[in-house]
Each structure stands twice: as structure tokens, then as C-alpha cells.
C-alpha positions in Angstrom: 108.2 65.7 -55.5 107.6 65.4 -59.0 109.1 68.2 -61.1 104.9 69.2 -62.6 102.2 67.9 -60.9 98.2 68.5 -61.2 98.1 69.5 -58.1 99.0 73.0 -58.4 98.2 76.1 -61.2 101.5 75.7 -62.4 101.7 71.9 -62.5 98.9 71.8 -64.6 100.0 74.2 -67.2 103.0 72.5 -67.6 100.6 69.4 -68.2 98.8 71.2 -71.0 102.2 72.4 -72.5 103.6 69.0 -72.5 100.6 67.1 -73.9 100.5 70.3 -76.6 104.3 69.2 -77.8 104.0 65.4 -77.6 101.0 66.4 -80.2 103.3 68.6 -82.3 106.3 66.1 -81.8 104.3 63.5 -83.1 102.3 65.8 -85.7 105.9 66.6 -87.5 107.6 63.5 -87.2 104.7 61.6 -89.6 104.9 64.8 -91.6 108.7 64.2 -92.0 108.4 60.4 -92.1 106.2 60.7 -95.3 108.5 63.3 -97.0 111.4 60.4 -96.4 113.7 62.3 -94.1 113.1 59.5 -91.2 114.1 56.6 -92.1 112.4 53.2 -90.8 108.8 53.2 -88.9 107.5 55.9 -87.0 104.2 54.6 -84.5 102.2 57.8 -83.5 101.3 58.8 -80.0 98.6 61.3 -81.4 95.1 61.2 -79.4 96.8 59.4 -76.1 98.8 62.2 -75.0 96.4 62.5 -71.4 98.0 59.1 -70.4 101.7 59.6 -70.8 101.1 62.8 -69.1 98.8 61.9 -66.7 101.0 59.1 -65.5 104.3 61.2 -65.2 102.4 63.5 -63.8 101.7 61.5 -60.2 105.6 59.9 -60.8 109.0 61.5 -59.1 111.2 62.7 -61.0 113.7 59.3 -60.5 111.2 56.9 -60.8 111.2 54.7 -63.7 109.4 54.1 -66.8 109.7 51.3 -69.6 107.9 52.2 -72.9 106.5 50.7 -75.6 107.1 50.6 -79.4 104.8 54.0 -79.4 107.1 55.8 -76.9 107.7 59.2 -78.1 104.8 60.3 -75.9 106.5 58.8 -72.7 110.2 60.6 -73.3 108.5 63.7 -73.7 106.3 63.1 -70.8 109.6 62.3 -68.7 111.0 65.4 -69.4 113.5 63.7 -72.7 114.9 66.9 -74.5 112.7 66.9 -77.7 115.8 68.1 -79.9 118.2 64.5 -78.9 114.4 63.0 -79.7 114.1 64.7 -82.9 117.9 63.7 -83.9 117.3 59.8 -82.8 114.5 59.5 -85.4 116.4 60.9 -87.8 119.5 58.4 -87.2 121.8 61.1 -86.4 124.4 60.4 -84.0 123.6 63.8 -81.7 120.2 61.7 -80.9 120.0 60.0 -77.3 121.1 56.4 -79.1 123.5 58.3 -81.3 120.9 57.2 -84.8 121.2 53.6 -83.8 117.9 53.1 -82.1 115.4 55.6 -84.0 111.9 56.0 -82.9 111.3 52.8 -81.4 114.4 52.6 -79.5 115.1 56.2 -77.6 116.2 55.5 -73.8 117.9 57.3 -71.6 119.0 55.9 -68.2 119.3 59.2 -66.8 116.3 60.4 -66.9 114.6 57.1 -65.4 113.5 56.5 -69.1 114.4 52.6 -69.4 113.6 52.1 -73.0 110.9 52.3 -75.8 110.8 48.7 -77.3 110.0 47.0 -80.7 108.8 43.8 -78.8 105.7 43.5 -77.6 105.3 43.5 -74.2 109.1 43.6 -73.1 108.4 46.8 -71.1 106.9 45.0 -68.0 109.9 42.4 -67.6 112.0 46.0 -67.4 110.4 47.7 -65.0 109.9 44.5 -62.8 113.9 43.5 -62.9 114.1 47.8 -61.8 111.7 47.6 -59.1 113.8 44.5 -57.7 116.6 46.8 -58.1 115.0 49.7 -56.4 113.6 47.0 -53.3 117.2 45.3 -52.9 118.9 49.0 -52.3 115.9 50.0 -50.4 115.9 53.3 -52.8 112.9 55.5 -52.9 111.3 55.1 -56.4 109.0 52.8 -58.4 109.4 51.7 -61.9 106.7 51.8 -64.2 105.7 49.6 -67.8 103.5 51.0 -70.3 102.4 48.6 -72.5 99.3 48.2 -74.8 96.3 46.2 -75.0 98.0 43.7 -77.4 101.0 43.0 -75.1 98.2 41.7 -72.1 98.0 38.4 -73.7 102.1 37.8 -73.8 103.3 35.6 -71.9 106.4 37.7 -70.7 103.9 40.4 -69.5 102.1 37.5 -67.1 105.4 36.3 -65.8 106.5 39.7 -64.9 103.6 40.4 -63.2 103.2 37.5 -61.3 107.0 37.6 -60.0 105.9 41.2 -59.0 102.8 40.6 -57.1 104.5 37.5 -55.4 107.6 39.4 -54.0 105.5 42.7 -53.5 107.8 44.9 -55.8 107.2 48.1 -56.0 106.0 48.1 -59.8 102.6 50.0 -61.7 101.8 48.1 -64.9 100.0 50.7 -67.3 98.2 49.6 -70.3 97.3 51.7 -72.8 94.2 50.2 -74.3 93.9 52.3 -77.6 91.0 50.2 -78.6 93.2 48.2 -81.3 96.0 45.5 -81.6 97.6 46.9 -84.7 94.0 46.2 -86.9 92.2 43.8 -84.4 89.8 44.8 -81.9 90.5 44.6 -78.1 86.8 42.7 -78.1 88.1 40.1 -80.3 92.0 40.2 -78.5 90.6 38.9 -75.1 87.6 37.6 -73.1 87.9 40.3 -70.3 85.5 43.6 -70.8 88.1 45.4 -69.0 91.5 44.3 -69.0 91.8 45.7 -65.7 90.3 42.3 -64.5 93.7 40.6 -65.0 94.8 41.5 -61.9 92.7 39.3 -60.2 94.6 36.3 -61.0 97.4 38.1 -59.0 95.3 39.1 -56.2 96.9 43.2 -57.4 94.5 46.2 -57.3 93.1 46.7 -61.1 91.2 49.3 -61.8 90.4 51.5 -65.4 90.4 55.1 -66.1 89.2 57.5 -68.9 92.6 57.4 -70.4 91.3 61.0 -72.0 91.0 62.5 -68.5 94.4 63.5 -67.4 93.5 64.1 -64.1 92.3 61.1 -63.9 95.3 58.7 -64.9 97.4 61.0 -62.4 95.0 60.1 -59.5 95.1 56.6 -60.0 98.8 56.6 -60.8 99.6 58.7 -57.8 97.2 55.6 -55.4 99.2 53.1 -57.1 102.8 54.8 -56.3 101.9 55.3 -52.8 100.6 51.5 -52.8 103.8 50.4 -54.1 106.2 52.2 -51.7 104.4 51.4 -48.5 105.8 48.1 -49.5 102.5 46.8 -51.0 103.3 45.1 -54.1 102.0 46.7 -57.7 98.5 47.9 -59.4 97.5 47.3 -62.8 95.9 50.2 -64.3 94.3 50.2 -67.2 93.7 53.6 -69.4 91.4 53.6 -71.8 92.0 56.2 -74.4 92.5 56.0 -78.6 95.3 56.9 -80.6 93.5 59.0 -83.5 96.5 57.9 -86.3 97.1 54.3 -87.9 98.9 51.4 -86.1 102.1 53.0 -88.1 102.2 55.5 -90.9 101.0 54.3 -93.6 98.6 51.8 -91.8 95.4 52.2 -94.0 92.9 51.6 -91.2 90.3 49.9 -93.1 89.4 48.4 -90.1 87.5 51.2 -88.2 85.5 53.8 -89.5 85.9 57.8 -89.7 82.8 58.0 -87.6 84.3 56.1 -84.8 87.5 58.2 -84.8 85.3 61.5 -85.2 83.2 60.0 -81.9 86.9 59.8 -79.9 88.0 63.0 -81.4 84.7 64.9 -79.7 86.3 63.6 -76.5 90.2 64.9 -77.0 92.2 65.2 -73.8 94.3 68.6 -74.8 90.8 70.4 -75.9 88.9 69.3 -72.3 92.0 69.7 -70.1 92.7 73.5 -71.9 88.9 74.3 -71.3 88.9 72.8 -67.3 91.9 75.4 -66.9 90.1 78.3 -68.4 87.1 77.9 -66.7 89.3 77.8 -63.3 91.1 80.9 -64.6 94.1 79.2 -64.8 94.4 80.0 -68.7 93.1 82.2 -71.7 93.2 81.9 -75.0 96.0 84.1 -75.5 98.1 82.0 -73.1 96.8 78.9 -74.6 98.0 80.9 -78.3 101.1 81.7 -77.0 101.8 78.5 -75.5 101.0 77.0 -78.8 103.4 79.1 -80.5 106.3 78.5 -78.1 105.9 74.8 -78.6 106.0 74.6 -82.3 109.0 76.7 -82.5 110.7 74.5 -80.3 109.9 71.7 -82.3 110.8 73.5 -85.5 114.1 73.9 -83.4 114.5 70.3 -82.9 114.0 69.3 -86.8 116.6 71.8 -87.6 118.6 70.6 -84.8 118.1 67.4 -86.1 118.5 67.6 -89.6 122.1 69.7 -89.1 123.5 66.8 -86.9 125.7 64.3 -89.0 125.2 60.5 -89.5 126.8 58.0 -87.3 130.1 56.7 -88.9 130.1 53.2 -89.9 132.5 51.8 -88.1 130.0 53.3 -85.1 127.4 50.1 -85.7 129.5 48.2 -83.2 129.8 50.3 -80.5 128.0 49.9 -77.5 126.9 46.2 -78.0 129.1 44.6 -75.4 129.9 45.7 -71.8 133.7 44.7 -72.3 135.7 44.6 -75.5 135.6 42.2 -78.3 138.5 41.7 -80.0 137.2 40.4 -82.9 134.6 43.0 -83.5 137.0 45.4 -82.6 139.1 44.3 -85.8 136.4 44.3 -88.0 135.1 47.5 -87.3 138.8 48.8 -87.7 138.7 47.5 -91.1 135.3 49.5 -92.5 135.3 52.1 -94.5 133.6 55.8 -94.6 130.8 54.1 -97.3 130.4 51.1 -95.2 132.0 48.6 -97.2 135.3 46.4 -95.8 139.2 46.7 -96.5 139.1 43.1 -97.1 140.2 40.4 -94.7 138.1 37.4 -92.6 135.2 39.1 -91.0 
């Protein structure tokens, strides 16, 4: 089984406790991206923290999850170690893509986490190639895509599912529908109420959840897993939720108001879930303070962590791009020096 699940006291404290550090995670890294420490973009998971959560919740441990541009919420939701995350966005080479990938880019195989991803909608392609993989070995495990409201009207994300339907892979496809295509309203994205409906065109379960409800994305996530390895085929599942920061920092959201986000913030997923476990007597506030407290040293850990680690070298840029050895860039790389510029020679 899953290492936390919402099916047990314990499970779902370690649900609250992870949804409390992809909140502080996220909280710093804007703070840190604004004082010019991380270099690059930083998109921020803040406000959909029940989804990530939920979902990995209702997943085991070696399933498989492809991410999105907005992915920090997944790793940490996967179990990722938040210090390697913290180091990635800083572009140190102790992060999980030694600095080369930053905060769009963390993936680690290992942990079943196949990759965040700049492109829209490249997550579903991902996890249907892995849940080919997974039904040609016969292995025990589903692979998973997050993607985003946006990405349902890509092309890529239609083939993907439709070659996943057809062949009955075992795939979920879980969209995050934040209410918002970078500034554009879902309403004016697609003509679907609920982009759950897509699924009809593959003859696929679709159903949506309150993607603020924990509880409930694990529920649906859990159906869909058990759909997918009785051999069939995937479920779309749409989550609706609302991330309460810009597209990307610095994003000046003049297209939604402060009453909307106040209206969504009335509704937050770590405030309901923490009161659910109190009321069961599963929490207190002194647990909740002290779990609080635990979390932001950690992540205070992982920015120190982070900002200790050195720079990848130079030369480093070419490493890892090619499964077998170029000579050529092998010779160039040779030829660069500690401040990045050349020896001289053809390049």
C-alpha cells in the first residue's frame, strides 16, 4: 500500500503535514524568487495543495506521476526530499537535476516522479508511454498525468488519451482546473461546463471533484486506480480547485478580482481538512502548532541546504543530454573554462 493514506489516523496526518509544507515550500520559494536568489520562473502551487495530496494519497508508492509546469506540489506530494527541491530551484548542482532543470524541470525516476514540464500538456503523452510500459511487463502500478485546464484543448493531450482508452492502459489523467489558463477564463478556454465531459468522446469514466476536498480527490483517485488495474482502461478526473497566487510571480492578475480569490480563500483545503481532524480528535491545536513548526524548520533547512550547495560547473551543461557519448560535444565541453567562456578552437 501507499506509504500515507486517508484511510487511517495516521495517514491523514501525514496528509495535513504534507499539504502544510508544499504551502511553506511554495510560500518561501516566491519569497526567495523576488529577493533574486532563484533564478528563472517559479509557478506557485499555493491554494491547490488538496489535489496533489489527495491524488498521492490513493497512489502506491511505485506508481507514476507526470507533472506539470506547476509541479513542486506533486514532488512533495510523492514523497521528493524538499532539500534536493530547494537546491534545483536554486540551480545548484546538489538539486535532483543537478541546477540544470530548476523549478519547472525537477524529476526523479526513482521515486515514480516522471517529470514537471515547461510544455503544456506533455505530461499525459508521459504517463501514457509508462502505463504501456507498466501493461507490456505486466507490472503492478499505474502512471498518472496532471495537467491543467489549459493543456485539455492540446492536441498531444487528445492523442494520448485516445491511444490510452483504445488499448485499455492503465493510465488516470488528472486535471487541475484552477479556474485560469495563465489570464483567460476556463469559460472562455472551452465549450464544456465541466471538462470532465471530455471523456465521453473516449467512452472513459469522467467525473469532477471539489479539488479543495482532499478526501475527495483521494476517493476518486483510488476508483480510478482500481479501474485501471483490473485491466479497464483509464478515468479522467477533473479537480476543481484555485491556485490563490498569479499564473507566475510577478503575474499582475488584473484579470480576476480580490473578491473572487477572498471567496476561494473562505474555502482553503489545509484550514477544512485541519478542522475535520480536530473535530474527529485526531488533532489539536498544539499538534497542529507544532506540526507547523517542524515544517518550517525543515524548509528553512532546505534554503540553507540549498543556498550552501555550489553551482554546476560549466563544462556540466552537456552532461546528461545523450544516452551514449558524443565526441564532438565531448571536445567542446573539454575546451570551457571555469567562467564559461572557450579555449578557442571550432566548436
Amino acid at each position: 500500500m501507499t506509504d500515507y493514506t486517508l484511510e487511517t489516523e495516521a495517514g491523514r496526518r501525514e496528509s495535513l503535514r504534507r499539504m502544510l509544507t508544499i504551502r511553506e515550500f511554495d510560500t518561501k520559494a516566491g519569497q526567495y524568487f523576488a529577493d533574486g536568489e532563484i533564478p528563472g520562473f517559479v509557478h506557485l502551487y499555493i491554494g491547490e495543495e488538496a489535489v496533489a495530496v489527495g491524488t498521492c494519497a490513493a497512489l502506491d508508492p511505485d506508481d507514476l506521476i507526470s507533472s506539470t509546469h506547476r509541479g513542486h506540489g506533486h514532488c512533495i506530494a510523492k514523497g521528493l526530499d524538499t532539500e534536493l527541491m530547494m537546491a534545483e530551484l536554486f540551480g545548484k548542482e546538489d538539486g535532483y537535476c543537478n541546477g540544470k532543470g530548476g523549478s519547472m524541470h525537477i524529476a526523479d525516476v526513482e521515486s515514480g516522479m516522471l517529470g514537471a514540464n515547461g510544455i503544456v500538456g506533455a505530461g499525459p503523452p508521459l504517463a501514457t508511454g509508462a502505463a504501456l510500459s507498466i501493461d507490456y511487463q505486466d507490472r503492478d502500478q499505474v502512471a498518472l498525468a496532471f495537467l491543467g485546464d489549459g493543456a485539455v484543448a492540446q492536441g498531444q493531450v487528445h492523442e494520448a488519451i485516445n491511444l490510452a482508452s483504445t488499448w485499455d492502459l492503465p493510465a488516470i489523467f488528472l486535471v487541475e482546473n484552477n479556474r485560469y489558463g495563465e489570464a483567460t477564463p476556463v469559460e472562455k478556454q472551452h465549450n464544456l461546463s465541466q471538462l470532465s465531459d471530455t471523456a465521453q468522446a473516449y467512452d472513459i469514466p469522467g467525473l469532477t471533484v471539489d479539488g479543495m476536498d482532499v478526501t475527495a480527490v483521494a476517493e476518486a483517485v483510488k476508483e480510478a486506480r482500481k479501474r485501471a488495474r483490473a485491466g479497464d482502461g483509464p478515468t479522467l478526473i477533473e479537480a476543481e480547485t484555485y491556485r490563490y497566487r498569479g499564473h507566475y510571480e510577478g503575474d499582475e492578475q488584473n484579470y480576476r478580482t480580490d473578491e473572487e480569490l477572498e471567496q476561494w480563500q473562505e474555502r482553503d483545503a489545509i484550514d477544512s481538512f485541519k478542522r475535520r481532524l480536530i473535530d474527529r480528535g485526531e488533532l489539536t491545536e498544539d499538534d497542529f502548532e507544532e506540526m507547523q513548526a517542524a515544517i518550517e524548520e525543515a524548509i528553512a533547512d532546505a534554503i540553507e541546504y540549498a543556498q550552501e550547495s555550489e553551482f554546476p560547473a560549466p563544462e556540466e551543461a552537456y552532461d546528461d543530454m545523450f544516452s551514449e557519448s558524443v565526441p564532438e560535444i565531448e571536445a567542446f565541453a573539454e575546451r570551457i573554462r571555469t567562467d564559461g567562456g572557450s579555449n578557442g578552437g571550432d566548436a
